[in-house]
C-alpha positions in Angstrom: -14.5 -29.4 -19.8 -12.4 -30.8 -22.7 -14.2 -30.9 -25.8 -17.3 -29.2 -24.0 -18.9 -25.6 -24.8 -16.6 -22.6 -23.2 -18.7 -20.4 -20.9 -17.4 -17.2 -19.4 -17.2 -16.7 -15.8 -19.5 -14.9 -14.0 -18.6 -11.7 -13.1 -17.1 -10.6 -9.5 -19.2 -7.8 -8.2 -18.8 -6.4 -4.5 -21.7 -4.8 -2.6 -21.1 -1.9 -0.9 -22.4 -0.9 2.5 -22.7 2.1 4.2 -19.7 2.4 6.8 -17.5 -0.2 5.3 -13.8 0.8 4.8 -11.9 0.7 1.4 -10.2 -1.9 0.1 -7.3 -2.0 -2.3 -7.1 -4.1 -6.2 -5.3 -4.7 -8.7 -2.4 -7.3 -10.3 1.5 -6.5 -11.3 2.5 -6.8 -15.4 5.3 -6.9 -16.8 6.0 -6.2 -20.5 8.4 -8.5 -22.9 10.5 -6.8 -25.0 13.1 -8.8 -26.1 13.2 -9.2 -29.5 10.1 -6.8 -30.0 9.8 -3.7 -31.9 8.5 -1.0 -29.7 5.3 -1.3 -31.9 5.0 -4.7 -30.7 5.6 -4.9 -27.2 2.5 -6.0 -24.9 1.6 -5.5 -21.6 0.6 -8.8 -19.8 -0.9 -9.5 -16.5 1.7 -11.4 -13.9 0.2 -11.6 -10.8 -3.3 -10.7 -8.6 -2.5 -8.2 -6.3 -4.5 -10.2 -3.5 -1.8 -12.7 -3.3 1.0 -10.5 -2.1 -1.0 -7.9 0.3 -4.2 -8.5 2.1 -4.1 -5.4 4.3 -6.2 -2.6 4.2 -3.7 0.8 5.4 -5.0 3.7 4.5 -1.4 5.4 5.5 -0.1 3.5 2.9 -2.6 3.8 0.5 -2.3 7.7 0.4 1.6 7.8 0.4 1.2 5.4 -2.8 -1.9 6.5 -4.4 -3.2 9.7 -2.7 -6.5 7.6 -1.4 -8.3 7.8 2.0 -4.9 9.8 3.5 -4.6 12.7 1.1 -2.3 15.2 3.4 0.3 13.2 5.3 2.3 12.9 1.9 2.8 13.8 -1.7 1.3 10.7 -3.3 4.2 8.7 -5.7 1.6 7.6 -8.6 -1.9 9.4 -7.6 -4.9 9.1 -9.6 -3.5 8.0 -12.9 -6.5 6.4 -13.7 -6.0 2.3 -15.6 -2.5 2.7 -18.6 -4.1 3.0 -21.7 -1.9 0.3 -22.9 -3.4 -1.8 -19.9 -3.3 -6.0 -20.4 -6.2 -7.4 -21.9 -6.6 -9.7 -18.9 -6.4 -6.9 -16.5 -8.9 -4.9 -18.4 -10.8 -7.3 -18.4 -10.9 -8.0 -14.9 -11.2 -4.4 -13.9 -14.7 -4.1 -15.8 -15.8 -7.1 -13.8 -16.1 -5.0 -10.4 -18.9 -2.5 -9.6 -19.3 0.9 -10.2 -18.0 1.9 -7.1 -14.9 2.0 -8.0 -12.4 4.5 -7.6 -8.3 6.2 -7.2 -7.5 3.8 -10.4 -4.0 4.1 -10.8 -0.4 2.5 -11.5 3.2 2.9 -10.9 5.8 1.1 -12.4 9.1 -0.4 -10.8 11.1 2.3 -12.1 9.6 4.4 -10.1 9.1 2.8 -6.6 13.0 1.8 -7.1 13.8 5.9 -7.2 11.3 6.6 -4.4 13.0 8.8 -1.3 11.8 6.2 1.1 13.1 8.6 4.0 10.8 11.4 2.6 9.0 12.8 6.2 5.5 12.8 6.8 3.8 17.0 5.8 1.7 16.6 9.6 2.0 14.0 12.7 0.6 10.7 12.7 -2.6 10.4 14.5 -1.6 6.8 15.5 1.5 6.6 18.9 4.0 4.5 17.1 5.9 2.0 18.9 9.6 1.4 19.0 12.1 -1.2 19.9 15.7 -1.2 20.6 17.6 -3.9 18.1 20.5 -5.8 19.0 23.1 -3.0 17.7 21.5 -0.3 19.9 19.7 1.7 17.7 16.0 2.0 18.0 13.8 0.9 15.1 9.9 1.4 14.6 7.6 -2.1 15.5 4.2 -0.6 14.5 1.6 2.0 14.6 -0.9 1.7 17.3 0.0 -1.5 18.6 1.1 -2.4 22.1 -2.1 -0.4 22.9 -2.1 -2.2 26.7 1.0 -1.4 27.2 0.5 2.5 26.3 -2.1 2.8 28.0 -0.5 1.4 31.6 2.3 3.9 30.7 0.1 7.3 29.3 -3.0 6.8 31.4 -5.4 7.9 29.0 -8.2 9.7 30.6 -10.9 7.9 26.7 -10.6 5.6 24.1 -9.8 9.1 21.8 -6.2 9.5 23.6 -5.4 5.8 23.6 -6.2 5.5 19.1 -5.4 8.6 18.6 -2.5 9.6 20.5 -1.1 12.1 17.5 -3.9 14.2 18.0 -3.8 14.9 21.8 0.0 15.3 22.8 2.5 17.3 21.5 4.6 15.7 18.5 7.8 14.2 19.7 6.3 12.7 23.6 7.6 9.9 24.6 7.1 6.9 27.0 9.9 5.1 27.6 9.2 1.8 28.7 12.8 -0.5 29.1 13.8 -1.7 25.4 10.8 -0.1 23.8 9.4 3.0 24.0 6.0 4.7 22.4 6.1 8.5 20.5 3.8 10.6 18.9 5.8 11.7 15.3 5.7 12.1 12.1 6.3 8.9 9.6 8.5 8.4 6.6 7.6 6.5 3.6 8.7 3.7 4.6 7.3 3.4 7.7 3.4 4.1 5.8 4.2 1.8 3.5 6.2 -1.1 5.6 8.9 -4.1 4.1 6.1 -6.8 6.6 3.0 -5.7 4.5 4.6 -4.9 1.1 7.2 -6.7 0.8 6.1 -9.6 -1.2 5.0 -7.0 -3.7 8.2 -5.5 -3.9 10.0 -8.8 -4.2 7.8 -10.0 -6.9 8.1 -7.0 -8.8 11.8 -6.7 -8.5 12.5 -10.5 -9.5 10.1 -9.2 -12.7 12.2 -6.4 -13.4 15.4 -8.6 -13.5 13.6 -10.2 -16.7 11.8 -7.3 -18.1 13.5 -3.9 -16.9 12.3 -1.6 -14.4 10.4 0.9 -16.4 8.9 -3.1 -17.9 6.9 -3.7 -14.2 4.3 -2.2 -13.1 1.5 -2.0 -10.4 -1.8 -1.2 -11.4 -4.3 -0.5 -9.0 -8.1 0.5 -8.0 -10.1 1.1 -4.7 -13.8 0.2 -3.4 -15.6 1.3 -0.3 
């Protein structure tokens, strides 16, 4: 209250349990420069990670950050730990979370904006992913394990194991055509792990950032829990 005694919050702290999955943290910076002498220039805290992405994809979180999916591709920014130059703010909101933390890391703009978004998978997908034909012909990936009733009516799966894990039972590159969509076991590219209708209020955020501050001025910073 105005006038009144500052307290600090309390800190955030997440209990663990045995079984639960991980979960993904973190906030975008950006750094001002104009003006600034390169002795000067501060990193500062934008933006909670939690309002752009709520997912929990563990494809996507090892093409980014070499967590939970550490085969499938060459991570782009893996296990950097926190910038030393972190923001004070994000620093300090890092120390509020437990100790089982882990796969700190960070990648700035720069770097996303240079990625090889076409880069192919190094093994097939365990998930069947599911395309659909667009209105100029060519086929375009929907999703990864959804339209499960559908593939099912269409494979016949004989257990639950064939029907979530398709990748790991038929051969890479079946198919099952079904009309204007059709379901395949393949390999997927970067883009596809990490997807433009789960990401890409991060992406926008951070490019909009970079306008103002640069590319290499943007940066994600990240940490895990499980």
């Amino acid at each position: 209250m105005p006038g009144g005694e500052k307290t600090s919050p309390a800190p955030r702290r997440r209990r663990t349990m045995p079984g639960m999955g991980t979960d993904i943290h973190g906030f975008i910076e950006c750094r001002w420069d104009r003006w600034l002498d390169e002795d000067d220039r501060e990193w500062f805290r934008a933006i909670d990670l939690s309002h752009l992405y709520n997912g929990r994809s563990y494809a996507a979180f090892g093409c980014l950050f070499g967590v939970r999916d550490t085969t499938s591709f060459r991570p782009l920014a893996g296990h950097r730990g926190l910038p030393p130059d972190v923001s004070k703010e994000g620093l300090a909101d890092f120390e509020t979370w437990s100790d089982e933390l882990h796969g700190g890391s960070w990648i700035s703009w720069a770097e996303l904006a240079a990625a090889d978004w076409d880069d192919v998978a190094n093994e097939v997908d365990g998930c069947v992913h599911e395309f659909r034909r667009s209105s100029d012909g060519s086929w375009r990936m929907h999703g990864r394990n959804t339209g499960l009733t559908r593939f099912a009516e269409l494979s016949g799966p004989a257990d639950a194991r064939q029907l979530y894990s398709a990748g790991s039972v038929y051969p890479e590159n079946t198919e099952w055509p079904d009309g204007d969509t059709r379901f395949r076991v393949g390999r997927l590219r970067r883009r596809d792990a990490v997807p433009d209708s789960e990401w890409g209020a991060v992406w926008s955020t951070m490019r909009t950032l970079a306008d103002l501050h640069g590319d290499e001025g943007v940066r994600l910073v990240v940490w895990f829990d499980n």
